[in-house]
C-alpha positions as CSV (number, residue, x, y, z in Angstrom):
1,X,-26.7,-17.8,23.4
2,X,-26.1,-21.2,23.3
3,X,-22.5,-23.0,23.9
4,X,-22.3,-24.0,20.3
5,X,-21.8,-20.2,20.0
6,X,-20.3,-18.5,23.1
7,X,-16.7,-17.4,22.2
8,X,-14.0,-17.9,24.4
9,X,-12.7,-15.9,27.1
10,X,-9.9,-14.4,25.4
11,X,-6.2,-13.7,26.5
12,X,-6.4,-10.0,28.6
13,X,-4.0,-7.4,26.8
14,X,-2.4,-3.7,27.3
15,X,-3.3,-1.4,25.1
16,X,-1.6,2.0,24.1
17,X,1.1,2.1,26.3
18,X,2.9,4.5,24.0
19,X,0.0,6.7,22.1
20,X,1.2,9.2,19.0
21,X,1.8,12.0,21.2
22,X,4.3,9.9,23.3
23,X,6.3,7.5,20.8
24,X,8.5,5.1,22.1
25,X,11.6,4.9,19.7
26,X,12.4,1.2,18.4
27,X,15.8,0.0,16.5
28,X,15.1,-2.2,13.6
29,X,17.3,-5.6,13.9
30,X,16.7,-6.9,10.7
31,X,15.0,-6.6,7.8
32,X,14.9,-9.3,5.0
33,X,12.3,-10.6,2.2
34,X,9.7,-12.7,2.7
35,X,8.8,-14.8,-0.3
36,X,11.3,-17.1,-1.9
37,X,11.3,-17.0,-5.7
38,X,12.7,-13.9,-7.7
39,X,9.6,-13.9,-9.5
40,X,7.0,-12.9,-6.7
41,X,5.1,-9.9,-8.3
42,X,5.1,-7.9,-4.6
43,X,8.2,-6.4,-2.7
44,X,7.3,-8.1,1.1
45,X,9.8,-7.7,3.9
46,X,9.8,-9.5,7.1
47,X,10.8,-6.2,9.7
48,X,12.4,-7.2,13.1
49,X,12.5,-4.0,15.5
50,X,13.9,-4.2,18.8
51,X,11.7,-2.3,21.6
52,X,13.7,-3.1,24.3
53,X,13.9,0.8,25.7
54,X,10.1,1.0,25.0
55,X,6.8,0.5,27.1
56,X,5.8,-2.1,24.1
57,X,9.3,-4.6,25.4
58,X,7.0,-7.6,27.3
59,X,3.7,-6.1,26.5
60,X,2.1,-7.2,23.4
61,X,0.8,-10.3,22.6
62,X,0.5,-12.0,19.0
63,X,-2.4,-10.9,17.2
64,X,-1.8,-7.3,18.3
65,X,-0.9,-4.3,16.1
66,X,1.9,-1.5,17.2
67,X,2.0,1.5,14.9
68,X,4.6,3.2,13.5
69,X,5.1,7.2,12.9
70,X,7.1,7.7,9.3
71,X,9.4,11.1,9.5
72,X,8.3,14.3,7.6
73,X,5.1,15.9,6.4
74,X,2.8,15.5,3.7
75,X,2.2,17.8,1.1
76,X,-0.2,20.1,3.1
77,X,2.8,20.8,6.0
78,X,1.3,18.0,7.9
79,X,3.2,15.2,10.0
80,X,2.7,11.8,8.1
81,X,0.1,10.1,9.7
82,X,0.4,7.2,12.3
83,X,0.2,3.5,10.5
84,X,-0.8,0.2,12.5
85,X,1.3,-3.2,11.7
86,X,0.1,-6.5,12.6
87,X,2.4,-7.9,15.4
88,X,3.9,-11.3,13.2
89,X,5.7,-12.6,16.1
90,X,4.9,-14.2,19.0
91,X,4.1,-13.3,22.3
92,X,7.9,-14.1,23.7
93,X,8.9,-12.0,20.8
94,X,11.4,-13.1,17.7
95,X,14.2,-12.9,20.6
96,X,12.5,-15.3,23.0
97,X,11.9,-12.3,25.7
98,X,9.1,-10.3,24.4
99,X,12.0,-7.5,23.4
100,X,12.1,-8.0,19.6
101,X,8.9,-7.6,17.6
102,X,8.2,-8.0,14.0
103,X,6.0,-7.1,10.9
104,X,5.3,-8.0,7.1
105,X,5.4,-5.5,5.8
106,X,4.5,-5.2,1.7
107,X,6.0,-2.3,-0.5
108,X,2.7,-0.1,-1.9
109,X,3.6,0.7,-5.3
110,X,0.4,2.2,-7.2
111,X,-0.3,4.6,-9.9
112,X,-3.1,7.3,-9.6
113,X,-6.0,6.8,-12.4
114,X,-6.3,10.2,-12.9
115,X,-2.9,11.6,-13.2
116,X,-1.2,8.0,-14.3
117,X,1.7,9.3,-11.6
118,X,3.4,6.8,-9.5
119,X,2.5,6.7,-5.7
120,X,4.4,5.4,-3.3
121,X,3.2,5.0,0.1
122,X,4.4,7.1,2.5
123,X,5.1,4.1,5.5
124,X,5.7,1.0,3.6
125,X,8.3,2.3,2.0
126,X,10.0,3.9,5.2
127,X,9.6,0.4,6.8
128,X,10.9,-1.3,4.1
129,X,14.1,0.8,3.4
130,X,15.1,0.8,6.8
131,X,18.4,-1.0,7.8
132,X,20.1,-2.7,11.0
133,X,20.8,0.2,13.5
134,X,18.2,2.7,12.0
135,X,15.5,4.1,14.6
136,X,12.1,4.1,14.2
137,X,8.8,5.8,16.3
138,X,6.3,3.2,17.6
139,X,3.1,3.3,19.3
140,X,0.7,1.0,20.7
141,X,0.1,-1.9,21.7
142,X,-3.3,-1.8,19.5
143,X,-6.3,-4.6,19.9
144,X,-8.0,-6.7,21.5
145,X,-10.4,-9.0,19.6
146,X,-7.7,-10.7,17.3
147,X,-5.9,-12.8,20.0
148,X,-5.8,-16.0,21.2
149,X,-7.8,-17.3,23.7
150,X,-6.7,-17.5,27.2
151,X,-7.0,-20.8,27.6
152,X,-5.7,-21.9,23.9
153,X,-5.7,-25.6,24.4
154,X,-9.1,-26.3,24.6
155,X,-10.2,-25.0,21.1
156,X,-8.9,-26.1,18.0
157,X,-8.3,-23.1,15.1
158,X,-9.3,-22.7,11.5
159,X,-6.9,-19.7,10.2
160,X,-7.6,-18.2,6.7
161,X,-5.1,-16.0,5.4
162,X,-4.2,-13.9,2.2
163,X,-1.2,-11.8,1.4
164,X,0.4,-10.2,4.5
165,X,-2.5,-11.4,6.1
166,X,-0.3,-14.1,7.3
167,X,1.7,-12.1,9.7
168,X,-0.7,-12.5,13.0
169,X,-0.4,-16.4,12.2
170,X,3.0,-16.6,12.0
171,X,2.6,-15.4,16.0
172,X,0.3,-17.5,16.9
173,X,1.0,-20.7,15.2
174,X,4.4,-20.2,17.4
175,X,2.3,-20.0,20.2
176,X,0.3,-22.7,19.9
177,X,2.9,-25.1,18.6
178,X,5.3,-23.8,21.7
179,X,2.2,-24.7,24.2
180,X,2.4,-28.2,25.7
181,X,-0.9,-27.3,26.5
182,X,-2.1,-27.4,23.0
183,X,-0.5,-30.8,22.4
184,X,-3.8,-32.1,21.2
185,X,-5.0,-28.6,19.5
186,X,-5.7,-29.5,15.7
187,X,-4.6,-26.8,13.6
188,X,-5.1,-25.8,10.1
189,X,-3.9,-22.8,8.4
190,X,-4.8,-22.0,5.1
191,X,-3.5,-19.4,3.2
192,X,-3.8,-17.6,0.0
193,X,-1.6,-15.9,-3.1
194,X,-2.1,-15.3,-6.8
195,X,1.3,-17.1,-7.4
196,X,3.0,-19.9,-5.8
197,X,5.9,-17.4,-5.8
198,X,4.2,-15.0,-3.9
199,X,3.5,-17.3,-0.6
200,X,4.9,-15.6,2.5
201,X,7.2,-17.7,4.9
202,X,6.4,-20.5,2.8
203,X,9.4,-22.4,3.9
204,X,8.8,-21.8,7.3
205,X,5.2,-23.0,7.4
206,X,6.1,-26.4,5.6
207,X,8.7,-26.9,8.2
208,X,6.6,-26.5,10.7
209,X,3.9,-28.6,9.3
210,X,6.7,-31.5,8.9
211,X,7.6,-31.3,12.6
212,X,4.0,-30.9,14.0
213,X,1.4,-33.5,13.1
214,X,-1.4,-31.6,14.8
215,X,-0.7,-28.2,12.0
216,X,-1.8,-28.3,8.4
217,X,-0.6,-25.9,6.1
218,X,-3.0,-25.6,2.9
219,X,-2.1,-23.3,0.3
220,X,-4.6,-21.8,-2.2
221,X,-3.2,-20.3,-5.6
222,X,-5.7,-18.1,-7.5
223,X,-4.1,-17.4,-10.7
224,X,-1.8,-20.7,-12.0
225,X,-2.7,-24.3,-10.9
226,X,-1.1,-26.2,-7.9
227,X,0.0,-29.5,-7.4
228,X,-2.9,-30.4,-5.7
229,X,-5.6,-28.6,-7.6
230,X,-7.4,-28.9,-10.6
231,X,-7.6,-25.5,-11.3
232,X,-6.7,-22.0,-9.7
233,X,-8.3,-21.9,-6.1
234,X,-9.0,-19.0,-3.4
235,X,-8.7,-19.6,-0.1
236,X,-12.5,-20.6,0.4
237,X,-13.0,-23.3,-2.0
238,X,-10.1,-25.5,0.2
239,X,-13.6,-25.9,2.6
240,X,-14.3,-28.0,-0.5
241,X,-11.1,-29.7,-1.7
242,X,-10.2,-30.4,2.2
243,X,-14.0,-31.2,3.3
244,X,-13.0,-34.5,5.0
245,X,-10.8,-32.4,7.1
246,X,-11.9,-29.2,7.4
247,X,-15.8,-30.2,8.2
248,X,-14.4,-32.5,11.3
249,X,-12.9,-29.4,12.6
250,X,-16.1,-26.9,11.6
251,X,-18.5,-29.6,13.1
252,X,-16.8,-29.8,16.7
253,X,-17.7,-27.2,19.0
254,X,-13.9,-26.4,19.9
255,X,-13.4,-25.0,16.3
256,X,-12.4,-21.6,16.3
257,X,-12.2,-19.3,12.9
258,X,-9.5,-16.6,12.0
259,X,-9.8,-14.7,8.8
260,X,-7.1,-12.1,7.7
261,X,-6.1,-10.2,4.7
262,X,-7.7,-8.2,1.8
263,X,-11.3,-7.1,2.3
264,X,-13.9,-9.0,0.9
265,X,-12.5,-12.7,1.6
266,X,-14.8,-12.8,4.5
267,X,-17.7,-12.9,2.3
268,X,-16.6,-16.1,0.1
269,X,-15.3,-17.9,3.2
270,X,-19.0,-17.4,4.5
271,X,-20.8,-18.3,1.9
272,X,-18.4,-21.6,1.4
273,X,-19.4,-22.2,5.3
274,X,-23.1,-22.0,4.0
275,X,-22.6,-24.6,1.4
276,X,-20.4,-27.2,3.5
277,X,-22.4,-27.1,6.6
278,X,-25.7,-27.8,7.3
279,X,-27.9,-25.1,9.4
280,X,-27.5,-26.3,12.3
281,X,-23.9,-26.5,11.9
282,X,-23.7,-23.4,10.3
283,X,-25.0,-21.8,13.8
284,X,-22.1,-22.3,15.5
285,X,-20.3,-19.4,13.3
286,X,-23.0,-17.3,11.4
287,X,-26.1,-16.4,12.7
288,X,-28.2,-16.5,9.1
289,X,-31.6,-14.9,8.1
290,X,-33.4,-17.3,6.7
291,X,-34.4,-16.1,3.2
292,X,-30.9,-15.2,2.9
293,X,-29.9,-18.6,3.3
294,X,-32.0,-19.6,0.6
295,X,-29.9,-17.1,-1.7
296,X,-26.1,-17.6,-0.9
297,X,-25.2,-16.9,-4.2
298,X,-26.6,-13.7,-4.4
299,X,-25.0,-12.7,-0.8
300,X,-22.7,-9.3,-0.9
301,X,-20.7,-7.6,2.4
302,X,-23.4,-5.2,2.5
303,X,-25.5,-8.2,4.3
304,X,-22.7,-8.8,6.9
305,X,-23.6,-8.2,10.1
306,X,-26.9,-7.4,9.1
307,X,-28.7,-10.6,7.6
308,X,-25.3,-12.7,8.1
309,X,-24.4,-12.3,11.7
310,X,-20.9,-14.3,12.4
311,X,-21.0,-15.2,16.3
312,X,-18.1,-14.8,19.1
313,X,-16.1,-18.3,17.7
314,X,-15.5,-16.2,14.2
315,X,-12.5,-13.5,14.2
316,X,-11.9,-11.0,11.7
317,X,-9.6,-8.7,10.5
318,X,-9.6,-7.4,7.0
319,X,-8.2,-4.2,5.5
């Protein structure tokens, strides 16, 4: 494999220090919303836990997962199931010493199409209803892909991002931005919500964009027009809107790409890659059959990694 494709050596982690059948037991800190507005159509909380008396305290890294084990049993007499979180702090932790961790965590409100009953599920809504002083059972560290490299300042990082897809960013963009080392790192984080409303940490992100000329935060609204934007836009079509910007970054061989979120925005962020690059350029992330290059439009997830092939420099994590 050429250079244009090697991935980096990435940052070494611990992994399941504290399986299910050995829990540590966590404290939550805090627990507060995450989007701004009144009007934001999901219930998203921002979940600080301290793990101080834990194997996880100094042992997870941003990108990383942890799990958490809700109480009780389902309706067949069975404990509730184990749950992984994305990590959404950094590696130093939201207390500076690797002893507080956090999650976003969104409420999962549904109703079953066959019944029309309400479901609620079973660990988002224990997460989000617990309080300051209430325990919880954690596990993990999980993962070992989704990290940064271990040398972060000599790549520069494309992160796409929808819904609480955000929360592994918010880590590492504290990473990066903390790093001296990454001084010269350009950074560009774009991230995705049906309503302007709905944006996680909004106010955070801009701050940090004011205060660090090497980050760009780029947000793309799907279902009411932005300041910015013509018309409603996903996250992929800011490949477009931004190409000046974005295509400098895609065409240098330090560019790194992080998707995360909802399933199937991997496949649009692909095919947008097709469209703004040119093969050659395109190489550097996606390995491409030929006759399915001819096609993009017809391209589904079925072909991924199959006919569409992304290399080592292309990270993803979808749910």
């Amino acid at each position: 494999m050429s250079e244009h494709t090697d991935g980096p050596v990435l940052h070494e982690v611990k992994m399941h220090l504290h399986p299910p059948a050995d829990p540590g037991v966590g404290i939550v800190v805090s627990n507060e919303k995450c989007t701004a507005g009144r009007r934001a159509a999901g219930f998203v909380r921002h979940i600080a836990i301290d793990v101080s008396n834990t194997r996880l305290a100094g042992n997870f890294r941003s990108g990383q997962a942890f799990g958490v084990l809700p109480p009780g049993q389902d309706a067949r007499g069975k404990n509730h199931a184990l749950r992984l979180y994305s990590i959404s702090s950094p590696t130093k932790g939201e207390d500076g010493q690797g002893k507080v961790l956090a999650t976003t965590c969104k409420r999962l409100i549904d109703e079953h199409n066959e019944t029309e009953k309400l479901f609620l599920g079973v660990a988002s809504n224990y997460l989000c209803d617990l309080r300051p002083g209430d325990q919880v059972r954690v596990t993990g560290p999980s993962g070992k892909r989704f990290v940064l490299p271990a040398s972060p300042g000599e790549h520069d990082y494309i992160f796409f991002a929808t819904g609480t897809g955000i929360a592994p960013f918010r880590g590492m963009l504290r990473d990066l931005l903390d790093d001296p080392a990454c001084a010269n790192s350009r950074i560009a984080l774009i991230m995705g919500s049906p309503y302007a409303s709905d944006l996680l940490y909004d106010k955070h992100l801009r701050e940090l964009a004011d205060r660090h000329a090497n980050f760009s935060y780029i947000t793309a609204i799907s279902r009411e027009k932005a300041e910015d934007a013509p018309k409603p836009l996903y996250v992929q079509d800011r490949l477009t809107t931004h190409r000046d910007q974005l295509g400098a970054m895609l065409r240098s061989g330090r560019t790194l790409i992080y998707v995360c979120g909802i399933a199937g925005m991997e496949l649009g962020i692909f095919q947008s890659l097709a469209r703004v690059l040119t093969p050659s350029e395109l190489e550097g992330y996606l390995r491409v059959d030929p006759e399915a290059l001819s096609g993009i439009d017809q391209w589904d997830r079925r072909m991924i990694q199959k006919q569409i092939r992304p290399t080592r420099r292309v990270f993803l994590e979808v749910y």
